[in-house]
Each structure stands twice: as structure tokens, then as C-alpha cells.
C-alpha positions in Angstrom: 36.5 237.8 130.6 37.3 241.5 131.4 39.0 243.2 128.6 42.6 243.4 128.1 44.6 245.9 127.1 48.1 245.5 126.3 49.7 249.2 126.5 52.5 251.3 128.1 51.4 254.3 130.0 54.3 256.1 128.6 53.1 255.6 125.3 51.1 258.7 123.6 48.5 255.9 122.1 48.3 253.7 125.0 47.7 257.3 126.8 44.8 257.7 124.3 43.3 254.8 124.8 43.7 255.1 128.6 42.2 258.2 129.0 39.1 257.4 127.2 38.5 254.1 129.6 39.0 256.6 132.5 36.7 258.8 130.8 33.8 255.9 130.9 34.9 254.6 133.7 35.1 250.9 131.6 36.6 248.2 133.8 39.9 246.4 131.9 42.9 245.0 132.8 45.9 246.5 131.5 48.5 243.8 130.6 51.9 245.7 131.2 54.5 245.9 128.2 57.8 246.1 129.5 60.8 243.9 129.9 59.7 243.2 133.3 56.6 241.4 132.1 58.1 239.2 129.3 55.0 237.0 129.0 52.8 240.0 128.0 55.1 240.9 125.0 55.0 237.4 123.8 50.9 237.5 124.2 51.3 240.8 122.5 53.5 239.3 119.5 51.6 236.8 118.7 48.0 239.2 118.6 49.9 241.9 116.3 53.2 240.7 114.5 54.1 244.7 113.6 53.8 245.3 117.7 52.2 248.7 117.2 50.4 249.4 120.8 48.0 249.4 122.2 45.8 246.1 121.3 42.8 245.8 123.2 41.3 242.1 123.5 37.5 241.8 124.2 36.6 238.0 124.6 37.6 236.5 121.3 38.4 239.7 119.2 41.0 241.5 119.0 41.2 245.3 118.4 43.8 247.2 116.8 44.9 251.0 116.6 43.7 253.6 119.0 40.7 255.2 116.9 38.9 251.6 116.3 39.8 250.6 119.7 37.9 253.7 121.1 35.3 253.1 118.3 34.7 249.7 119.6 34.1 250.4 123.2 31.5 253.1 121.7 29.9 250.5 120.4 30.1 247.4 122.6 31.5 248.9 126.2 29.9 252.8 126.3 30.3 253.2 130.2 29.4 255.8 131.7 29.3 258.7 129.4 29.9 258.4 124.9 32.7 260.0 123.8 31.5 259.6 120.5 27.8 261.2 119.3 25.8 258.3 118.2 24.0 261.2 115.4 26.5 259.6 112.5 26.7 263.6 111.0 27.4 264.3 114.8 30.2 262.1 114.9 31.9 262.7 111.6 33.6 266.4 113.1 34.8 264.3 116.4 36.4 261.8 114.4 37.8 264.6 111.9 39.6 266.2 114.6 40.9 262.4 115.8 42.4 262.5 112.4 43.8 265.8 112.9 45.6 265.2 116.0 46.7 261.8 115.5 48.1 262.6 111.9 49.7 266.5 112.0 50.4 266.6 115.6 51.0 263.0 117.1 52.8 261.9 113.6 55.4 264.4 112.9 56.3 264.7 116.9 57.2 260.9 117.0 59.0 261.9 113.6 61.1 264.2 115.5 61.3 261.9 118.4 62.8 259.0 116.2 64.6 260.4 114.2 66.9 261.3 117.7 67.0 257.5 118.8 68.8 257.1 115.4 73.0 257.0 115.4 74.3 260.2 114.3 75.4 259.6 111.0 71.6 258.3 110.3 69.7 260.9 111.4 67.2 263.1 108.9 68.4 267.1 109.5 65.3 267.5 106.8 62.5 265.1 107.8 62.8 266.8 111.4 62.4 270.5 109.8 59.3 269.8 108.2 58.2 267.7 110.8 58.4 270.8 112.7 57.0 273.2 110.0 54.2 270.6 110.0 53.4 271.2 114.0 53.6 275.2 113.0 51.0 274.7 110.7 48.9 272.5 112.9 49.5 274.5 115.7 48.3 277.8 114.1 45.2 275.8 112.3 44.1 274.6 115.7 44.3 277.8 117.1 41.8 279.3 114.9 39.3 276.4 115.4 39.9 276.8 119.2 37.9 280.0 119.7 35.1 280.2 121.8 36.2 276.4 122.5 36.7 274.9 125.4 37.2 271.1 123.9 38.2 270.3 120.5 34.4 270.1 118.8 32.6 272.2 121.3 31.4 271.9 124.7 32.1 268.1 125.5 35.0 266.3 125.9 34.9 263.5 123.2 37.3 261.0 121.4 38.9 264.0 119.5 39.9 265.2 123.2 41.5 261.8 124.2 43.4 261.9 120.9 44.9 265.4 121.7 45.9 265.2 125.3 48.7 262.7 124.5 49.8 264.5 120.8 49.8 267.9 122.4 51.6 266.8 125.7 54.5 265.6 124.1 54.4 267.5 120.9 54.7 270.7 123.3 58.1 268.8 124.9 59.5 268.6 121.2 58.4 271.4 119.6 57.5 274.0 122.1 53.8 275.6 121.1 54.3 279.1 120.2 52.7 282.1 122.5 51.7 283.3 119.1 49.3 280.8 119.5 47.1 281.1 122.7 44.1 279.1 122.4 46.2 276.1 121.4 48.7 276.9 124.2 45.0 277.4 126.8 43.8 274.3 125.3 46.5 272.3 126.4 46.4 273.2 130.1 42.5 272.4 129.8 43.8 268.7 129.1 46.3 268.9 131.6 43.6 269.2 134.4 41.0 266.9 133.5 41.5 264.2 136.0 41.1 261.6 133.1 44.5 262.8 131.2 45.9 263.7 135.0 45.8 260.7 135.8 47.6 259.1 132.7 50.2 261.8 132.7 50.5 260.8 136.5 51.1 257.1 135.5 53.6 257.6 132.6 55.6 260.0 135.6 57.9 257.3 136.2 58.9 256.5 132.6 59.8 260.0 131.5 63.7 259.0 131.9 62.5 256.7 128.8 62.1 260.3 126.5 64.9 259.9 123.9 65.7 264.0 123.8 65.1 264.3 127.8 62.1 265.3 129.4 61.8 268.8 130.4 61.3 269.7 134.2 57.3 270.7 133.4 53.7 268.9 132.1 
């Protein structure tokens, strides 16, 4: 059995995850969550009762969250190229900067952008300001590790870079990335036209009505 992953290409994890098969060229088949294909959200349901995407299901296990997904294809599905060094000192700065973008960049821009989807009378005028603040700081701190970079540990594109396409994509769209901040600002264009996270911006194209404060007209 191929592997299965259930995902939304408009989804900054799925995106993740879908950027790092691309990456390995690692044959799945992507099981559609939408309303249109009910039976996958049931499948989905019953594999992950909290319904956090994606899941990836190889055979008879099933994978959860983005960075053990990606970890697991290191280790049982490396394709065509690692995105991850197999040296475990190597690996430790690739999955630091994971870390990074998934918790101060990805985290506090979906902080932002649910906190909109909320009624008026609910919403959190002071979780949204730090959340901000937060991408400031991350922003800047990125910046600084950026130089003389062209991907986020050095001269390959790894599971770090997967990671950061998505959270700086949208993050950008929330919180616009400062021109104070250049290499961060350079790095995300970098993303932008690797075919890999071209391709999954490309997908999620059609969805962008779904952004709760309105897409802007750019990438």
C-alpha cells in the first residue's frame, strides 16, 4: 500500500509535509480533507480524534505531526535526496531551526489568524500584540542567522527549509516582514522559487478565499 496522507494544501503543515515529499520525490496518495470528500474526514477522525493535519498512514502505522512525519520518511521512505543529515550532531541544528520556525513563526501567525475567526466580542486585542512582538523578534533573530546563508542551516535545503516555507509565507501575509530585516525578507523569496514550495503555493492558489483576514494580491 502507497502511503496516505490526509492533508489540505491550504494548510501551512500539510504544505510542510508536502513540500518535503516533493523534495524526495516520494510517491503517496494525498487523501483530500474537505467537505467535498466526506469519507476522508471520517477516515481522518477515527486515526486522530483531535483532527490536527496532516496524518500520514504508511501500511499499518500511523504518523502524527509534521516534524515526526518528515522524521519518518527520513527513516523508512528517503527518496531521492535526505532532508535530514543522518550525522545525529549533523542533524540536531536542522531540527533546531524546525523548532524555530514551527514554534515563533508558524505558532504565533495562526495565533493572529484565529484569533480573527473569533466573534468580535471574543477576540484577544493582547494575545494578537505579542503574537506580533513574537514574529518581530523571530524575524530579527533569523535575520542575523541568515547571513552568508542561502537556506536555513547552510548550503542545503533540509527539513528546517520545508518547515519555513509555509510559516514565513503566511506569517509575511499577517505580519508583514520588516525591510529592516533583509535576509529574512531575501530568504523568503529563495523559498518562493524552489519548485518544491512553488508548487504547493501553486496548489493551495485556489483556497486562498479560505484566509480568514483576506489574502493579499501577492506570494
Amino acid at each position: 500500500m502507497s502511503l496516505q496522507l490526509y492533508a489540505h494544501p491550504f494548510s501551512s503543515y500539510s504544505q510542510k509535509v508536502l513540500i518535503a515529499l516533493d523534495e524526495s520525490e516520494t510517491p503517496f496518495t494525498l487523501r483530500l480533507l474537505s467537505s467535498e470528500n466526506p469519507k476522508n474526514g471520517e477516515e481522518f477522525a477515527a486515526l486522530w480524534p483531535l483532527k490536527r493535519f496532516p496524518v500520514l498512514v504508511d501500511g499499518a502505522e500511523t504518523i502524527l505531526e509534521s516534524s515526526i512525519i518528515l522524521e519518518h520518511l527520513e527513516l523508512y521512505h528517503p527518496g531521492s535526496r535526505r532532508l535530514l543529515p543522518t550525522d545525529p550532531k549533523a542533524a540536531l541544528p536542522v531540527r533546531l531551526m524546525d523548532r524555530f520556525f514551527d514554534s515563533y513563526v508558524m505558532t504565533p501567525m495562526m495565533r493572529i489568524v484565529f484569533d480573527r475567526i473569533r466573534a468580535a466580542q471574543d477576540r484577544d486585542a493582547l494575545g494578537v500584540a505579542e503574537a506580533r512582538a513574537l514574529l518581530d523578534t523571530a524575524y530579527q533573530w533569523l535575520d542575523a542567522k541568515l547571513v552568508d546563508r542561502d537556506w536555513a542551516c547552510g548550503g542545503e535545503f533540509s527539513m528546517a527549509d520545508c518547515a519555513a516555507a509555509p510559516s514565513l509565507f503566511y506569517a509575511d501575509w499577517v505580519h508583514e516582514i520588516d525591510a529592516a530585516f533583509p535576509n529574512t525578507r531575501a530568504y523568503r523569496a529563495r523559498l518562493l522559487a524552489r519548485p518544491s514550495v512553488a508548487r504547493a503555493v501553486e496548489a493551495a492558489r485556489p483556497f486562498r478565499h479560505l484566509f480568514p483576514l483576506g489574502a493579499p494580491d501577492r506570494d
